[in-house]
C-alpha beads as a LAMMPS data file, in Angstrom:
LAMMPS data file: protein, C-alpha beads

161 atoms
160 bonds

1 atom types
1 bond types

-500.0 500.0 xlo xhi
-500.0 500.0 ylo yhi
-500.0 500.0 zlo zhi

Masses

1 110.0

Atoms # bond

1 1 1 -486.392 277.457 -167.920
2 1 1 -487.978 280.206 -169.819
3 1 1 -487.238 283.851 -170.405
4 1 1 -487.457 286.390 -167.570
5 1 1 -486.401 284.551 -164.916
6 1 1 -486.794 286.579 -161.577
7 1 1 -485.356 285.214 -158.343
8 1 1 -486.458 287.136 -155.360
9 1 1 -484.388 287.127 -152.216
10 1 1 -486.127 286.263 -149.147
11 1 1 -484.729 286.820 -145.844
12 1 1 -484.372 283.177 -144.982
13 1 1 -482.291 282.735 -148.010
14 1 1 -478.714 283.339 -148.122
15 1 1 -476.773 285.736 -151.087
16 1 1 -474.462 282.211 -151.254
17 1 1 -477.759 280.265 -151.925
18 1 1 -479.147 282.187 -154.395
19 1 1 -476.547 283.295 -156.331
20 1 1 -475.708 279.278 -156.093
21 1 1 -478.110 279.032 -158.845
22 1 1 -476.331 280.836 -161.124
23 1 1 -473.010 279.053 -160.371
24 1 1 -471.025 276.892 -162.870
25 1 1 -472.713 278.278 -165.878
26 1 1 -471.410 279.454 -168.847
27 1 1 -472.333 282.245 -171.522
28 1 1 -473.302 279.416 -173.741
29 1 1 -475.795 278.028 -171.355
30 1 1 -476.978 280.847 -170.210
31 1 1 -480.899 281.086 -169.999
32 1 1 -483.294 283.979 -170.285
33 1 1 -480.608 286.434 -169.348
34 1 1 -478.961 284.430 -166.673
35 1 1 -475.636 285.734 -165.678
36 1 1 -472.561 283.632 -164.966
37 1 1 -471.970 284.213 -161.452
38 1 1 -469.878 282.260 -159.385
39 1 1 -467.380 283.441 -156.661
40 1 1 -465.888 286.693 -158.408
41 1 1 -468.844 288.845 -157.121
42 1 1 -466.729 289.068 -154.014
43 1 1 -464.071 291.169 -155.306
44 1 1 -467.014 293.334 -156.435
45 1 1 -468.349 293.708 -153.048
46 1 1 -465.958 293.671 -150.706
47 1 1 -465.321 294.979 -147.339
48 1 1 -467.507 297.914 -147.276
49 1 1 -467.821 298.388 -143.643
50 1 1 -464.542 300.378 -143.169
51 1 1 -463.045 303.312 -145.294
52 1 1 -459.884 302.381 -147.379
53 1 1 -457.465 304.901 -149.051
54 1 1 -458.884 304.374 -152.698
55 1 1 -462.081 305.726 -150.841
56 1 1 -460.405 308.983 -150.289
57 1 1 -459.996 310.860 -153.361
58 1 1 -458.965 314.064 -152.127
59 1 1 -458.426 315.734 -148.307
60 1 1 -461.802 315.654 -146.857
61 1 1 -462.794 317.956 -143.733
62 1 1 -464.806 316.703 -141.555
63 1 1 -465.992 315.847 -137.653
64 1 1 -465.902 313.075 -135.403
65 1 1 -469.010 311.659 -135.085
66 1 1 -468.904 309.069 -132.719
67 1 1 -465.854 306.313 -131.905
68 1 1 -466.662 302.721 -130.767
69 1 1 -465.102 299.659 -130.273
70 1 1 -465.892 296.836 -132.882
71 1 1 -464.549 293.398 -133.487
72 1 1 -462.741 293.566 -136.779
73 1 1 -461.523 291.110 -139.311
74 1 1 -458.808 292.110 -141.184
75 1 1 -457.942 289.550 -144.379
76 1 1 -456.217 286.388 -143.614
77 1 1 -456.020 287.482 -140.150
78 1 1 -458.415 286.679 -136.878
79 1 1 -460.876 289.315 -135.306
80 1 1 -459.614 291.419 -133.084
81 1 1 -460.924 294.561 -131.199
82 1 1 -460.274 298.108 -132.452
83 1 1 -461.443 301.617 -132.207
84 1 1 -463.585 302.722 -135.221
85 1 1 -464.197 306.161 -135.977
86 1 1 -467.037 307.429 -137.498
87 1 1 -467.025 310.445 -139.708
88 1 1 -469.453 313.088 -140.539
89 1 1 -470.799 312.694 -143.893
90 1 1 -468.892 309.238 -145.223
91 1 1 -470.360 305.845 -144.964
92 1 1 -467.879 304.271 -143.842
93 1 1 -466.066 304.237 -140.477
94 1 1 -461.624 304.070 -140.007
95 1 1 -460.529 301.644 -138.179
96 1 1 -457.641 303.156 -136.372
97 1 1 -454.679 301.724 -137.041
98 1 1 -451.524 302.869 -133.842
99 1 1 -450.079 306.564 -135.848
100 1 1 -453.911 307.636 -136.369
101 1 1 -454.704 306.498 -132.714
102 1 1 -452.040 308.308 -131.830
103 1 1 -452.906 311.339 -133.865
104 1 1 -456.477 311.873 -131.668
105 1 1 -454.790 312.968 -128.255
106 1 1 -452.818 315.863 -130.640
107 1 1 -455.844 316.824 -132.233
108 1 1 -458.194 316.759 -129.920
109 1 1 -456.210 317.695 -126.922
110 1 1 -457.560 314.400 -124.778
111 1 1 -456.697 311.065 -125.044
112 1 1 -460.278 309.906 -123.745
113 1 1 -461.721 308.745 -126.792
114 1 1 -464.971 309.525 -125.361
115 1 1 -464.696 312.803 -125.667
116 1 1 -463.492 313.249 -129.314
117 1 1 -467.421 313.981 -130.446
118 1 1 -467.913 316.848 -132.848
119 1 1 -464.343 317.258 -133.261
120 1 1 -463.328 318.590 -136.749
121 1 1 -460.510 316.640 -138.505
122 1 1 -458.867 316.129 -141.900
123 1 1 -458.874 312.310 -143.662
124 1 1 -456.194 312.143 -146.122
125 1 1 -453.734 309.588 -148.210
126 1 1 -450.483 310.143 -147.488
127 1 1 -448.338 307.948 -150.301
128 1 1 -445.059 307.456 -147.739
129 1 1 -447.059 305.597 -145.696
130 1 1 -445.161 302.105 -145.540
131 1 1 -446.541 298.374 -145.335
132 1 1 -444.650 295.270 -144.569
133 1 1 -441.217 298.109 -145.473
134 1 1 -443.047 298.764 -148.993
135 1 1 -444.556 302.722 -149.817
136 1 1 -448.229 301.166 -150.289
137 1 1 -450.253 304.905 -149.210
138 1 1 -452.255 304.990 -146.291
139 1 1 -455.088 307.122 -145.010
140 1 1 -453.637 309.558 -141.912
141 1 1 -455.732 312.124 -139.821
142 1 1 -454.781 315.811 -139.025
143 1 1 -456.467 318.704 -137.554
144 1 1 -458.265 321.047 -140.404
145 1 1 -455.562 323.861 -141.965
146 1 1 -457.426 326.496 -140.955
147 1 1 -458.543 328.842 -143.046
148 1 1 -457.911 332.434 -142.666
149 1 1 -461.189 334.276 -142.739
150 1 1 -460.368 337.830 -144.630
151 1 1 -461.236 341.101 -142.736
152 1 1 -462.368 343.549 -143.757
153 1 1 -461.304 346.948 -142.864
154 1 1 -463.908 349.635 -141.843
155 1 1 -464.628 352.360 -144.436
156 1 1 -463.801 355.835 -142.735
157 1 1 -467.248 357.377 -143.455
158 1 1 -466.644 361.143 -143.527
159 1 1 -469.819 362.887 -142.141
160 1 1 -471.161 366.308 -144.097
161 1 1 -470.764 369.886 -142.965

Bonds

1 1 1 2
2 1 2 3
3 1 3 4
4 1 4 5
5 1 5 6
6 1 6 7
7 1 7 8
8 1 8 9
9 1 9 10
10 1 10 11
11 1 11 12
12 1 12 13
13 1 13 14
14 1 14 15
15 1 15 16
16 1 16 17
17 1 17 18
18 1 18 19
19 1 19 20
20 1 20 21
21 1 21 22
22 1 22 23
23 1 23 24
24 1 24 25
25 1 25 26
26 1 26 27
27 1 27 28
28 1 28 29
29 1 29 30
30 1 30 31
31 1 31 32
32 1 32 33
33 1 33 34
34 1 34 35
35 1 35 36
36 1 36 37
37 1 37 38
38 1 38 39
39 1 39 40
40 1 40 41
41 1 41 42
42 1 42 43
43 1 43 44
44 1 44 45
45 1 45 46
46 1 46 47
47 1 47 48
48 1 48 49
49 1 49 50
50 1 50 51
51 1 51 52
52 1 52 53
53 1 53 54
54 1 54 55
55 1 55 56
56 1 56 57
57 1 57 58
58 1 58 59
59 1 59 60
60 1 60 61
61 1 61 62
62 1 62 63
63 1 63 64
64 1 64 65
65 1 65 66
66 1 66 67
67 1 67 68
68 1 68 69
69 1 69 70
70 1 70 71
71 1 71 72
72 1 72 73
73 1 73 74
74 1 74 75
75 1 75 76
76 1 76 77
77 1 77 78
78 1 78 79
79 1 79 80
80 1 80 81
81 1 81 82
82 1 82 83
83 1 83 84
84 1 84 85
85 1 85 86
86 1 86 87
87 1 87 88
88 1 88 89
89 1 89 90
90 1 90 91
91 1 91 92
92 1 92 93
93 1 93 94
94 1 94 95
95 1 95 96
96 1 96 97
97 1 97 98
98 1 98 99
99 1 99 100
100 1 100 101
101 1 101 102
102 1 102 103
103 1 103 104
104 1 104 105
105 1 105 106
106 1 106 107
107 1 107 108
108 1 108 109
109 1 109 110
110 1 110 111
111 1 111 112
112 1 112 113
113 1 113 114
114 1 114 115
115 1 115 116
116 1 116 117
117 1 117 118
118 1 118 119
119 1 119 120
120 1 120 121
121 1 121 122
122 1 122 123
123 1 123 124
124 1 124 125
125 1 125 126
126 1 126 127
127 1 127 128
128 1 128 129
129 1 129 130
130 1 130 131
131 1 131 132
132 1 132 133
133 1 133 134
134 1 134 135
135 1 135 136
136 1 136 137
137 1 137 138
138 1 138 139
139 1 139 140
140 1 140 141
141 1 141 142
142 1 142 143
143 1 143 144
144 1 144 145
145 1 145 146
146 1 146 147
147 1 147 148
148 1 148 149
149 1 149 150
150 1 150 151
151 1 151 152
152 1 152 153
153 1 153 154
154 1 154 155
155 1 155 156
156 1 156 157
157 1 157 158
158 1 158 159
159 1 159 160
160 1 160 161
């Protein structure tokens, strides 16, 4: 094989297939820039679909964009069906897990998930969430601090003689 090697994906063509070519390889046999490549680009891509705590740096405010049920895989487990949110501005959607669902009715004031639209909320990582009775962090919902907006007294405006 010579230098500048370009595979092109085509649609037909699985990511398994063609990154199959690269499999096995070493840096010593590596041709024209080929990469070694085998099964570790997984942990590089991951689950991207849903939002995970190292995905929220800081409190984010936000609003409810839409909520729909999806069939969800969670690792080592079987699909199941749970409610996703989706978020205004992030990529991502939450699947809610039962103290987030449980959150909604609080902060929204309905439990009918179909009415949660345009509803601000607060994503954050709270580190006493527990896992399997170990602190692992989890991502929890709120409703928005509120902000108190400053005002401003009127000037007395004295008029002339």
């Amino acid at each position: 094989m010579g230098r500048g090697r370009i595979h092109v994906y085509r649609p037909q063509q699985g990511l398994e297939q063609i990154l199959g070519n690269f499999a096995g390889r070493t840096s010593k046999d590596r041709k024209g820039g080929e990469l070694k490549v085998g099964k570790s680009y997984k942990k590089f891509v991951g689950n991207a679909k849903y939002l995970k705590k190292e995905d929220v740096l800081s409190p984010i405010n936000t609003s409810i964009l839409w909520i729909k049920e999806e069939e969800v895989t969670a690792p080592g487990k079987g699909s199941e069906t749970r409610l996703v949110l989706y978020l205004d501005g992030l990529k991502k959607g939450l699947v809610l897990n039962t103290a987030n669902a449980e959150a909604l009715p609080e902060i929204t004031g309905t439990d009918d998930y179909e009415q949660w639209s345009d509803l601000p909320i607060q994503v954050y990582v709270d580190p006493e969430v527990k896992y399997g009775g170990k602190k692992t962090g989890g991502i929890r919902i709120c409703k928005p601090a509120s902000v108190p907006v400053p005002v401003q007294e009127p000037e007395l405006v004295r008029q002339p003689f």
